[in-house]
N, CA, C and O atoms as a MOPAC input file, in Angstrom:
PM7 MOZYME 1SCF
protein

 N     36.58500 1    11.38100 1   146.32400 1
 C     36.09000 1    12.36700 1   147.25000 1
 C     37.01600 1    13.58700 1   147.30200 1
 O     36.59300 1    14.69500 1   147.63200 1
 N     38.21200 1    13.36500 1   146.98800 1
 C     39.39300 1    14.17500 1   146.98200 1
 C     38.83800 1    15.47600 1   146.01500 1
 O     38.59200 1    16.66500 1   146.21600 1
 N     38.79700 1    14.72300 1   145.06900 1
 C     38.65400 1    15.54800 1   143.94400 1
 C     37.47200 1    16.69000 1   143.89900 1
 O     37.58400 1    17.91200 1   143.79700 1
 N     36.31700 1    15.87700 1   144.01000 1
 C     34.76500 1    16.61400 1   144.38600 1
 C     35.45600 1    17.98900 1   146.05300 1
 O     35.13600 1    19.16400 1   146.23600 1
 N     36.17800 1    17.31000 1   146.67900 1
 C     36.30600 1    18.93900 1   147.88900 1
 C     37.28400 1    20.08000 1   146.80900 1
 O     37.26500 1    21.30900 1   146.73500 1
 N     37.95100 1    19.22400 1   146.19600 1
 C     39.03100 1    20.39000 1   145.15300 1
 C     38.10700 1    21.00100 1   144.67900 1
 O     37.84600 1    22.13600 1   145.08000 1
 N     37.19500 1    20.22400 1   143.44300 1
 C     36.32200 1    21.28500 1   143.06400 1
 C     35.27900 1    22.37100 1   143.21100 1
 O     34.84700 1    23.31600 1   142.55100 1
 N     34.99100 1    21.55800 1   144.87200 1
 C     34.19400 1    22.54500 1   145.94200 1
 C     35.01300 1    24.10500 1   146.12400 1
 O     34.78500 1    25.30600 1   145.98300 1
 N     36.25800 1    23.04200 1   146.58900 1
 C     37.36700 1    24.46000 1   147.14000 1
 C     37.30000 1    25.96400 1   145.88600 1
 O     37.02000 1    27.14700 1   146.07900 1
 N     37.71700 1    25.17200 1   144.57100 1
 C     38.00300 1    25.97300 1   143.31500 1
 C     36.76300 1    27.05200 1   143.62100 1
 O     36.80300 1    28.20000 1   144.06500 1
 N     35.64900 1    26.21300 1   143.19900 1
 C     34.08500 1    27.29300 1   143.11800 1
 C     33.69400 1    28.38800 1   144.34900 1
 O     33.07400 1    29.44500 1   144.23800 1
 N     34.24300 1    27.79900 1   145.49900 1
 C     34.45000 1    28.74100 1   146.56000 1
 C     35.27700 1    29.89000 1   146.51800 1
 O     34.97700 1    30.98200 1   147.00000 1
 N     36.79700 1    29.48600 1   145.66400 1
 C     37.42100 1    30.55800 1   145.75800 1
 C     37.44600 1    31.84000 1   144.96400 1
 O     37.91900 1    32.96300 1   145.13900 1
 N     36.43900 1    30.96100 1   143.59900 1
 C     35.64800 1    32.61000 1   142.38500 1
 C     34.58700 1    32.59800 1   143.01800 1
 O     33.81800 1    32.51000 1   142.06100 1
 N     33.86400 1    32.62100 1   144.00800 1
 C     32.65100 1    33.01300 1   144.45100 1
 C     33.11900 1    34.37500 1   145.57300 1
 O     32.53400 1    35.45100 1   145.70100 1
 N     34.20100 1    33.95400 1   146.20000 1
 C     34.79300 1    34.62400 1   147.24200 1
 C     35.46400 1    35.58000 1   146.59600 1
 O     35.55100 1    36.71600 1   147.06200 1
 N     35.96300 1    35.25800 1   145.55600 1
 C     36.35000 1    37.11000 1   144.65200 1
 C     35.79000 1    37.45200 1   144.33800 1
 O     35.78600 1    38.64000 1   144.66100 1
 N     34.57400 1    37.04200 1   143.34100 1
 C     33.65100 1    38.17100 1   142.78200 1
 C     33.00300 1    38.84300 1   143.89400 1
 O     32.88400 1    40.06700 1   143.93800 1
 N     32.52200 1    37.93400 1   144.92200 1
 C     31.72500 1    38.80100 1   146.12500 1
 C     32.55300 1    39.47500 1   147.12200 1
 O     31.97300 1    39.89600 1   148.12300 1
 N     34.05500 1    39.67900 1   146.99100 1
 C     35.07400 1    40.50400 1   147.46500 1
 C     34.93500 1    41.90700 1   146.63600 1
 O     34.44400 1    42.93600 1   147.10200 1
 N     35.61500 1    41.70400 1   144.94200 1
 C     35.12100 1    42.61400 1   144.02100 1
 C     33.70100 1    43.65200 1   144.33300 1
 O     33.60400 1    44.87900 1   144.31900 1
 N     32.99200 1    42.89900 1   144.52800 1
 C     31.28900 1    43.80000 1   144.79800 1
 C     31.28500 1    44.58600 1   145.68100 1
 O     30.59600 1    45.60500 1   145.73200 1
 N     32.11000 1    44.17300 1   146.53500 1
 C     31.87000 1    45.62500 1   148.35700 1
 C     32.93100 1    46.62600 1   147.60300 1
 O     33.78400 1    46.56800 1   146.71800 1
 N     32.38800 1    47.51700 1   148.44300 1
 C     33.34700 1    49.09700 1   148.23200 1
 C     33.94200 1    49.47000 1   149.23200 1
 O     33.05500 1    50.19200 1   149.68800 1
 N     34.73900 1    49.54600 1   149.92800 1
 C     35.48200 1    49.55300 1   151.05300 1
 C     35.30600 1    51.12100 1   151.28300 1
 O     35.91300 1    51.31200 1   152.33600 1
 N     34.93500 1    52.00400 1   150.97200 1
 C     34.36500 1    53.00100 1   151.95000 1
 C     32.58400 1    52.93100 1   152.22600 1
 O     31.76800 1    53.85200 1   152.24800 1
 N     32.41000 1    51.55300 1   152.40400 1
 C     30.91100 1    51.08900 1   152.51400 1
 C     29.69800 1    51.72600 1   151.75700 1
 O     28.70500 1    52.11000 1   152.37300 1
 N     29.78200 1    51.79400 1   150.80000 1
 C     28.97700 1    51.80000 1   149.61500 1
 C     28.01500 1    50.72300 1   148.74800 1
 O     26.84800 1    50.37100 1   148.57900 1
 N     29.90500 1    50.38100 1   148.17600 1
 C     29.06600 1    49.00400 1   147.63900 1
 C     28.32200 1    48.87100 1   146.95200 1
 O     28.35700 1    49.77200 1   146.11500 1
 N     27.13900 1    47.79700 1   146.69700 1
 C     26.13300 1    47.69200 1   145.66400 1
 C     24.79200 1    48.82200 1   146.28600 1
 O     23.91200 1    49.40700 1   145.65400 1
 N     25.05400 1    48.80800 1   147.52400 1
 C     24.02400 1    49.48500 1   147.99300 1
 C     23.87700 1    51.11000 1   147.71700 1
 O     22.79300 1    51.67000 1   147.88100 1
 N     25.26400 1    51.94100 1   147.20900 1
 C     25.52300 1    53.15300 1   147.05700 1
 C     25.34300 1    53.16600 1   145.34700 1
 O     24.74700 1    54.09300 1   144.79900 1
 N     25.83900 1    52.20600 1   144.69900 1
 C     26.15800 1    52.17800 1   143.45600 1
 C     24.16200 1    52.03500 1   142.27500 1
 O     23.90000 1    52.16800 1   141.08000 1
 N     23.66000 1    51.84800 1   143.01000 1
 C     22.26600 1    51.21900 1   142.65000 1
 C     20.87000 1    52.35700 1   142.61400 1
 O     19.87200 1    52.51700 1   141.91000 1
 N     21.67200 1    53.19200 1   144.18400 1
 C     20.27200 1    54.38000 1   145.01600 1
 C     19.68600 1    53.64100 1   145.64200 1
 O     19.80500 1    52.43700 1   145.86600 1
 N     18.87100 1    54.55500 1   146.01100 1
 C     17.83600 1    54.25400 1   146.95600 1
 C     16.54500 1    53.91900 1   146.33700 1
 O     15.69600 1    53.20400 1   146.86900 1
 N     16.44500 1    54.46700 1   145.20100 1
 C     15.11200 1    53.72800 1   144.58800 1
 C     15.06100 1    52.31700 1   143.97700 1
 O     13.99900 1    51.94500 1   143.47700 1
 N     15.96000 1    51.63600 1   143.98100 1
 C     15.98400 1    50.14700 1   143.81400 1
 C     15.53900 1    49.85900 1   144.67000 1
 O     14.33000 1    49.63600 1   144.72500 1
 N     16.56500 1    49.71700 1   145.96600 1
 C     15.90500 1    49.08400 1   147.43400 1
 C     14.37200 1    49.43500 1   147.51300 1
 O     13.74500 1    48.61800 1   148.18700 1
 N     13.54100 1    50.57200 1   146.92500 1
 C     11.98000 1    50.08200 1   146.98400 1
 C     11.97500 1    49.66200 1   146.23400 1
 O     10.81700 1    50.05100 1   146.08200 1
 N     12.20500 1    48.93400 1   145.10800 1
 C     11.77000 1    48.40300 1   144.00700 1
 C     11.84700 1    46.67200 1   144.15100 1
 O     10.99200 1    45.84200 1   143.84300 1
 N     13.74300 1    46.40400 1   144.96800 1
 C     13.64200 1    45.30100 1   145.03100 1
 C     13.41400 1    44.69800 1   145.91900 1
 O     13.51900 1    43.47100 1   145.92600 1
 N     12.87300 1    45.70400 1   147.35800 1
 C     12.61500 1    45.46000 1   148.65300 1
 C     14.22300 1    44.66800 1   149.36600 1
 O     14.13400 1    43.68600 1   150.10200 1
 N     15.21200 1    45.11400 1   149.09800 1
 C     16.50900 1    44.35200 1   149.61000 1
 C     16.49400 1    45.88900 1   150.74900 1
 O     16.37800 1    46.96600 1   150.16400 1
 N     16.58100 1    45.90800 1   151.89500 1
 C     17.15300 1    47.08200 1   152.41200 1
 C     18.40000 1    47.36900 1   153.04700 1
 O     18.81600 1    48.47100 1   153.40600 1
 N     18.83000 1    46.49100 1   153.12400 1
 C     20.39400 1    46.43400 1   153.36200 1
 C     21.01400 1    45.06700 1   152.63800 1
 O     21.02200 1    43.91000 1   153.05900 1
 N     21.61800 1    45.71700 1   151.18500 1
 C     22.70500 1    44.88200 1   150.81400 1
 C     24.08400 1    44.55300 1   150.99900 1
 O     24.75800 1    43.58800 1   150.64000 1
 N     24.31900 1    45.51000 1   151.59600 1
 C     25.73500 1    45.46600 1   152.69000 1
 C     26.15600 1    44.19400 1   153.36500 1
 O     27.08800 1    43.39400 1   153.29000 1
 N     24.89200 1    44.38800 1   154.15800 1
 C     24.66000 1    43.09100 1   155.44500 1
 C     24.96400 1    41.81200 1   154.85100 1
 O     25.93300 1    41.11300 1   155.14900 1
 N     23.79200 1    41.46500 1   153.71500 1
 C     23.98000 1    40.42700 1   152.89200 1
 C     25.38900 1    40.20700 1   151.86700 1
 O     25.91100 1    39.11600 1   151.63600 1
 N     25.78700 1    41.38000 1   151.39400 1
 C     27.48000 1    40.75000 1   151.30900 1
 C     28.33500 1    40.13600 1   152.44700 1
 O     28.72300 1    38.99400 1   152.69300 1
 N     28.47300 1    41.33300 1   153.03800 1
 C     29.22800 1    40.91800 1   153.75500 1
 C     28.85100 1    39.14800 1   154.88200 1
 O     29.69900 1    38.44800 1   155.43600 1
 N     27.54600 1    38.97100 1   154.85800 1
 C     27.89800 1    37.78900 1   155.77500 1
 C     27.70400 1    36.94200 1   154.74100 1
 O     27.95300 1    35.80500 1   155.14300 1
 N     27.20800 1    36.93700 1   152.99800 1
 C     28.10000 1    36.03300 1   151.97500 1
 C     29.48700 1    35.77000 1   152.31100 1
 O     29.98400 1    34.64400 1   152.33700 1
 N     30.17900 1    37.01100 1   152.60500 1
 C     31.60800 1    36.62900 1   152.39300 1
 C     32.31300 1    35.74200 1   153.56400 1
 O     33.33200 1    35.05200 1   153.52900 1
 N     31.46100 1    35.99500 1   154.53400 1
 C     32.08900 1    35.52500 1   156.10900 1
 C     31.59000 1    34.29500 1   156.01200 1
 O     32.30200 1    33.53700 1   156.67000 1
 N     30.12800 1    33.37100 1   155.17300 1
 C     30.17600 1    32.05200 1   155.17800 1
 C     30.91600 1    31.50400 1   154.30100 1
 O     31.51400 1    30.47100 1   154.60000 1
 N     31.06400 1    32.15600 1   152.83300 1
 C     32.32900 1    31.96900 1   151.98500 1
 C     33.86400 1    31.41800 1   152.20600 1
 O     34.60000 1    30.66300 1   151.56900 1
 N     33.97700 1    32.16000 1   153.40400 1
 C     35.00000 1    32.37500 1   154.30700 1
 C     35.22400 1    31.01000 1   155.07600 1
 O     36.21800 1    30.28500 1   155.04100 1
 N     34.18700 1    30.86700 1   155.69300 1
 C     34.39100 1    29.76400 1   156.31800 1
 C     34.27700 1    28.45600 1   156.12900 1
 O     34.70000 1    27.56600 1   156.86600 1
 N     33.40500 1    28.30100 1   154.62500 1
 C     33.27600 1    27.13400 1   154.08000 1
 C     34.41400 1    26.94300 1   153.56200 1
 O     35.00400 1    25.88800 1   153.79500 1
 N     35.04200 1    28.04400 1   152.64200 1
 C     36.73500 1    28.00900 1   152.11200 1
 C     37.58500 1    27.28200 1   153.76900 1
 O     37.69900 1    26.05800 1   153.71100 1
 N     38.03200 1    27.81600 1   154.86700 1
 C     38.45100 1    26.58600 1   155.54900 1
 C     38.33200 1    25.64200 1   155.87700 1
 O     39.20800 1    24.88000 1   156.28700 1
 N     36.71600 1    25.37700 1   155.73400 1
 C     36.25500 1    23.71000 1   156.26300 1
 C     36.87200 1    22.67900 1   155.45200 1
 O     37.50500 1    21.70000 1   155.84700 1
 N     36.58700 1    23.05400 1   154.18800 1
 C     36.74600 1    22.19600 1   152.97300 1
 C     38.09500 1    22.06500 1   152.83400 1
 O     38.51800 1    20.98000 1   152.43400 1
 N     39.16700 1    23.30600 1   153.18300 1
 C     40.40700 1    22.99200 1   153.39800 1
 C     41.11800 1    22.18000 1   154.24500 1
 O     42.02900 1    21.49000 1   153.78900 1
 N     40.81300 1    22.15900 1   155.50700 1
 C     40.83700 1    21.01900 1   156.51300 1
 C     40.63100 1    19.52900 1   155.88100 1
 O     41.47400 1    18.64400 1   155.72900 1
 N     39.21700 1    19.53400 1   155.55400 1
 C     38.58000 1    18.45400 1   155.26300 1
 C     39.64800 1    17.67200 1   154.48300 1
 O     40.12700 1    16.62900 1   154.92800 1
 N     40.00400 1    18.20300 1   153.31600 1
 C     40.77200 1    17.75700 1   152.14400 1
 C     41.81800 1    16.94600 1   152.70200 1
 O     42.02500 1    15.83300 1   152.22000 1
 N     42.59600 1    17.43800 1   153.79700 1
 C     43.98100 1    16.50200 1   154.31800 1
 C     43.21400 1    15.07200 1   154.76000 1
 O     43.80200 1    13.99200 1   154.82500 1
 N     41.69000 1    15.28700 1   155.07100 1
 C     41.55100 1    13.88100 1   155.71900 1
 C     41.32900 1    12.87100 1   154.25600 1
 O     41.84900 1    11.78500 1   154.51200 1
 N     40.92200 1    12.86300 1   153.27000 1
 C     40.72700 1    12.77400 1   152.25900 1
 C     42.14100 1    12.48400 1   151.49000 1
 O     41.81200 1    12.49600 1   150.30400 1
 N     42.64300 1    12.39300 1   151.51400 1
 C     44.21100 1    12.84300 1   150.48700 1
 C     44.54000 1    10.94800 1   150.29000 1
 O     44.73200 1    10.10300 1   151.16500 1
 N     44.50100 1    10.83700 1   149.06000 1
 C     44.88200 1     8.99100 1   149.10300 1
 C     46.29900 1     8.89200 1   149.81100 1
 O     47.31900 1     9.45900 1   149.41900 1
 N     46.21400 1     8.29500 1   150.62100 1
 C     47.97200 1     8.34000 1   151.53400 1
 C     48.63900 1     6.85000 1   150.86400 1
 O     49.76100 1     6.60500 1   151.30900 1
 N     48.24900 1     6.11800 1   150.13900 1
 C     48.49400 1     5.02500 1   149.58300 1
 C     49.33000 1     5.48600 1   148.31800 1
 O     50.50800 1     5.15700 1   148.18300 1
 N     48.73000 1     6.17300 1   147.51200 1
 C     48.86700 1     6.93300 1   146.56600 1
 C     50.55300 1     8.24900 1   146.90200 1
 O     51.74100 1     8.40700 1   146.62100 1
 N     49.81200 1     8.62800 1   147.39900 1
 C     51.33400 1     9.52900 1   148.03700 1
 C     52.54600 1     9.01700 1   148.32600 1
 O     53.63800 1     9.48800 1   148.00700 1
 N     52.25800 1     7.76300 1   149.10900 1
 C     53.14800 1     7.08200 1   149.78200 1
 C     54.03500 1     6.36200 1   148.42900 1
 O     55.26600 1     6.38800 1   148.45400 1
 N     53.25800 1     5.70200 1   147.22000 1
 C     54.05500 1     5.08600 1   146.17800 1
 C     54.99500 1     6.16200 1   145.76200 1
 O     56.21600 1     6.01700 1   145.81600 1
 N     54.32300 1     7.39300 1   145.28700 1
 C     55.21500 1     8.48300 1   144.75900 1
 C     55.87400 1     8.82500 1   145.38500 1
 O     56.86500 1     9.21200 1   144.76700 1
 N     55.99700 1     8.99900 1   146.87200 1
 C     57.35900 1     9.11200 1   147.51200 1
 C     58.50200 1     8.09900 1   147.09700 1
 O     59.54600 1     8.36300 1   146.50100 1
 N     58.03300 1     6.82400 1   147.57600 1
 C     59.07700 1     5.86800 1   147.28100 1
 C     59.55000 1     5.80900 1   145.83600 1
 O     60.57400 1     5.14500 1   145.67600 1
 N     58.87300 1     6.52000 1   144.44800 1
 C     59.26100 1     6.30400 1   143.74100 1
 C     60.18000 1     7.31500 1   143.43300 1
 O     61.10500 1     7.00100 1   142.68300 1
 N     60.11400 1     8.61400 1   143.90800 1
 C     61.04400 1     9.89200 1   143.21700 1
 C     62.23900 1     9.28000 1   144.20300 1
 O     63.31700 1     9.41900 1   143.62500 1
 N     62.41400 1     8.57500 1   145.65500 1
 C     63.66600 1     8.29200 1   146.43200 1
 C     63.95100 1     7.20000 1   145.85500 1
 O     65.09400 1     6.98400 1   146.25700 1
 N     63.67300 1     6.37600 1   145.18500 1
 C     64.26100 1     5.61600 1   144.11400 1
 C     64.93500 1     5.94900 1   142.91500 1
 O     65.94200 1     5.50500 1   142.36400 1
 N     64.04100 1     6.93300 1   142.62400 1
 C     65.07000 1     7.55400 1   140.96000 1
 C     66.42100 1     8.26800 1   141.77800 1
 O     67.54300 1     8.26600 1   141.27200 1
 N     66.16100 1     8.79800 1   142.94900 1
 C     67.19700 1     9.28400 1   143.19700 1
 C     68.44000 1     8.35900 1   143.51900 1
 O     69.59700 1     8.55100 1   143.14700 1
 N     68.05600 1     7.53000 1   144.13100 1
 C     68.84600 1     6.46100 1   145.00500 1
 C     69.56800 1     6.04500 1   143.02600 1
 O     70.60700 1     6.56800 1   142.62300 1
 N     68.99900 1     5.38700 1   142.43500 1
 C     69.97200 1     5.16700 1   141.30300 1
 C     70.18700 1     5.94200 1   140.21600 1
 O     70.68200 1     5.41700 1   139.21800 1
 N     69.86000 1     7.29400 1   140.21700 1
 C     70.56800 1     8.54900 1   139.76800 1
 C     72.14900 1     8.76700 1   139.60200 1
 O     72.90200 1     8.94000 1   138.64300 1
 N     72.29400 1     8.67600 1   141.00000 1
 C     73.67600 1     9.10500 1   141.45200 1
 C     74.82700 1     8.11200 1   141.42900 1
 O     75.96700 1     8.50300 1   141.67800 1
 N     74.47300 1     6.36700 1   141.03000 1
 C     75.50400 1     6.13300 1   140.41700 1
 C     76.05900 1     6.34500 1   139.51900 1
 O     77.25600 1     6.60500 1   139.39700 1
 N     74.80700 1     6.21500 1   138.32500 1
 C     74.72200 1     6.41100 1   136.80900 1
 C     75.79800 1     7.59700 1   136.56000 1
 O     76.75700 1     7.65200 1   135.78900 1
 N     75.34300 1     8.41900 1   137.38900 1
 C     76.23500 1    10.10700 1   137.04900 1
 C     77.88500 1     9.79400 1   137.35900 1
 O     78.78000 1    10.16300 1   136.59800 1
 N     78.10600 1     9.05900 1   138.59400 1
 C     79.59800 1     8.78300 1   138.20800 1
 C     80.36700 1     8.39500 1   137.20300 1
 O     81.38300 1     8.81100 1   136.64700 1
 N     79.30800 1     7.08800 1   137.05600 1
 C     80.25200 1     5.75200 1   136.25300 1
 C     80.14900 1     6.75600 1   134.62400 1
 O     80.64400 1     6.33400 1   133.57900 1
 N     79.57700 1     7.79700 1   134.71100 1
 C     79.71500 1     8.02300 1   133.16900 1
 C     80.61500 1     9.21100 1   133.64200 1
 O     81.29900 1     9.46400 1   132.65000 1
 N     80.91000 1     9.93000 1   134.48100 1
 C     81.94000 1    11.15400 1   134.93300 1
 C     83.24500 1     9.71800 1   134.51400 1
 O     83.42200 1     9.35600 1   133.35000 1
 N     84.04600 1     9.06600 1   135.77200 1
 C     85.01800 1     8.08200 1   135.68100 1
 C     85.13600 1     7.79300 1   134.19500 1
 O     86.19400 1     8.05600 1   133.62300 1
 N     83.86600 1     7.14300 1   133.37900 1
 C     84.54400 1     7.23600 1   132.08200 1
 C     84.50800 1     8.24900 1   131.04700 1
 O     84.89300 1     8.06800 1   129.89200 1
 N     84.15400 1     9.04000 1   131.39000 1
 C     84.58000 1    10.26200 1   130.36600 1
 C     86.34400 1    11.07000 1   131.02600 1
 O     87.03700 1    11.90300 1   130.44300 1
 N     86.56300 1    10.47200 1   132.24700 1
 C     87.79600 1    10.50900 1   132.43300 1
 C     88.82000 1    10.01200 1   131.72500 1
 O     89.79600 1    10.58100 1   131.23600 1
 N     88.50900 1     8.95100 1   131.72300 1
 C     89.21300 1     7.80500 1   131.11100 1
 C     89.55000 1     7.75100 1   129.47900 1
 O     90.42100 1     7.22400 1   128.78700 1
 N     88.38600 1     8.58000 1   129.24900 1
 C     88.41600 1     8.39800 1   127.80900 1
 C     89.48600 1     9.92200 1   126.86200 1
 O     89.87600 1    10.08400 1   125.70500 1
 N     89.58300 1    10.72500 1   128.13800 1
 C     90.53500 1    12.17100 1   128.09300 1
 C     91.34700 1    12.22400 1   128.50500 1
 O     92.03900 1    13.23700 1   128.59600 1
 N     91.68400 1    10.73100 1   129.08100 1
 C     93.33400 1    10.46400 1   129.77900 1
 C     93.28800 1    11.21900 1   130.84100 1
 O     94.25000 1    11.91500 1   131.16500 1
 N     92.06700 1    11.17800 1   131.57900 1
 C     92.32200 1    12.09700 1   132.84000 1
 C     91.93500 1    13.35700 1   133.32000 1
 O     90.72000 1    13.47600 1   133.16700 1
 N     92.41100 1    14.29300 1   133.80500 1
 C     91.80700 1    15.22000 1   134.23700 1
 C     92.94000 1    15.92300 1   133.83900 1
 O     93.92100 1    15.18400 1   133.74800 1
 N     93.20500 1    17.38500 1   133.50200 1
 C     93.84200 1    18.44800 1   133.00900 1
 C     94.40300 1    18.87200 1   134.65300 1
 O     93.78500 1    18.46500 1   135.63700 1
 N     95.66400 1    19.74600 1   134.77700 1
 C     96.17000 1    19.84400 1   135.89400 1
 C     95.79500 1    21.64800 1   135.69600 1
 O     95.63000 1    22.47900 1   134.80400 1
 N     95.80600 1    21.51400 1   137.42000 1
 C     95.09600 1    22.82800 1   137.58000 1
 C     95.74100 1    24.26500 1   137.14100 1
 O     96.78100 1    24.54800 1   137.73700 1
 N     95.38400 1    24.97700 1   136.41800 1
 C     96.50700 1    26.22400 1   135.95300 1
 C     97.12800 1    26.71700 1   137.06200 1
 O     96.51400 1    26.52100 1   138.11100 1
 N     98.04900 1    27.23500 1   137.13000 1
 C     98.83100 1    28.12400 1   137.56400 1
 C     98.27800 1    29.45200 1   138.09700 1
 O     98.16000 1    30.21300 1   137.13700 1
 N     97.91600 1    30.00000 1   139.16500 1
 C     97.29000 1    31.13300 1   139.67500 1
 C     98.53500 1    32.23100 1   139.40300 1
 O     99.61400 1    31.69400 1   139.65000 1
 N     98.68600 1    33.76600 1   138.91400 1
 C     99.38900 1    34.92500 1   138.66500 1
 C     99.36200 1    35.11400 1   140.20600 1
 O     98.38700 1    34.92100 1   140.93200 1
 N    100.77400 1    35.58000 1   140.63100 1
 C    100.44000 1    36.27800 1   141.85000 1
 C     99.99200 1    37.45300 1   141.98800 1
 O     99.18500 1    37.58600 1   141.06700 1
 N    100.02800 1    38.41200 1   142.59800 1
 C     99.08200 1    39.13600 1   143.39300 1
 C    100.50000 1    40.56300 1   143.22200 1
 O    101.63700 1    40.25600 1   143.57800 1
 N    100.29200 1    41.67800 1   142.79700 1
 C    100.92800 1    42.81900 1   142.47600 1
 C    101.80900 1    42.95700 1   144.02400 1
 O    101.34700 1    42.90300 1   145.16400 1
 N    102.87200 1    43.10500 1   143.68600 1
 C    103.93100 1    43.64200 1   144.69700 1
 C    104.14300 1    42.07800 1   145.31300 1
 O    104.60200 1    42.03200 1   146.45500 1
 N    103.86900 1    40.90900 1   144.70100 1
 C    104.54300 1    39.95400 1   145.34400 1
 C    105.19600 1    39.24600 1   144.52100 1
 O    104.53800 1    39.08100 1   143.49400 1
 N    106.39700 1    38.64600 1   144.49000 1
 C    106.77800 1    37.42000 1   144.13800 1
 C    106.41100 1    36.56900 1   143.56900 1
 O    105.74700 1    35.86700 1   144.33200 1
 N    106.46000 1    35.95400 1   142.08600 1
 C    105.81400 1    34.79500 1   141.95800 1
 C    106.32700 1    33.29200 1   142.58500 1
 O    107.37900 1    32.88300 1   143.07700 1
 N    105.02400 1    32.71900 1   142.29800 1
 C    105.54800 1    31.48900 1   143.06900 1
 C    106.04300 1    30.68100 1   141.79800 1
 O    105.75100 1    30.76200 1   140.60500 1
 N    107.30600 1    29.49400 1   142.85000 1
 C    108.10000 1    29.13100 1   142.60800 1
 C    107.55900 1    27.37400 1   142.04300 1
 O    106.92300 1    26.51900 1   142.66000 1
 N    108.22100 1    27.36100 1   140.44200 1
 C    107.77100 1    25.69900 1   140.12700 1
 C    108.42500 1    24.78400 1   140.89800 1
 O    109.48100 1    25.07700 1   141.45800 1
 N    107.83300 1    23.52800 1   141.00500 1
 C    108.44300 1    22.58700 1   141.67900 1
 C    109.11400 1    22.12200 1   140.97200 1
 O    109.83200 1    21.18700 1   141.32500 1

């Protein structure tokens, strides 16, 4: 069911651009772009109207179906994949030591930290 509202959602949301695309925002539109001798021809007399409340049920079916979807969502399903990425993590982070410790081990250690230059007009510091 999940899937069938996704694909609802998808087809809603190129229906809702192309019929965004079509209005002319200084209210024109298909209705300016066409004349006036269509509208007798195709008897539509205001195509305006009919975009625009396309877009406002567009509109609102795009949130229903969005809502809808959370009730829908396999929580069984979710719930494994949670526990499984906090598992890779949970034994991630030994793995990463025990191979840090022995790549220590295997370089005799760790290198000692250089020596910082002091700082112009001071003194250097003193070896132990």
């Amino acid at each position: 069911m999940y899937v069938f509202i996704t694909i609802l959602i998808i087809i809603i949301c190129v229906l809702l651009g192309l019929i965004v695309l079509i209005q002319n925002p200084k209210g024109g539109g298909v209705n300016a772009s066409f004349g006036g001798a269509s509208q007798q021809i195709f008897g539509a007399s205001r195509t305006t109207d009919v975009i625009e409340k396309t877009t406002w049920t567009l509109a609102i079916l795009l949130l229903v179906f969005s809502l809808c979807s959370a009730f829908f969502i396999d929580n069984k399903r979710v719930a494994t994949a949670k526990g499984a990425a906090a598992q890779t993590t949970k034994t991630a982070a030994p793995v990463e030591i025990d191979e840090v410790s022995k790549r220590l081990k295997e370089t005799g250690g760790g290198a000692p930290a250089p020596m910082q230059s002091a700082p112009k007009g001071q003194p250097a510091p003193q070896k132990p």
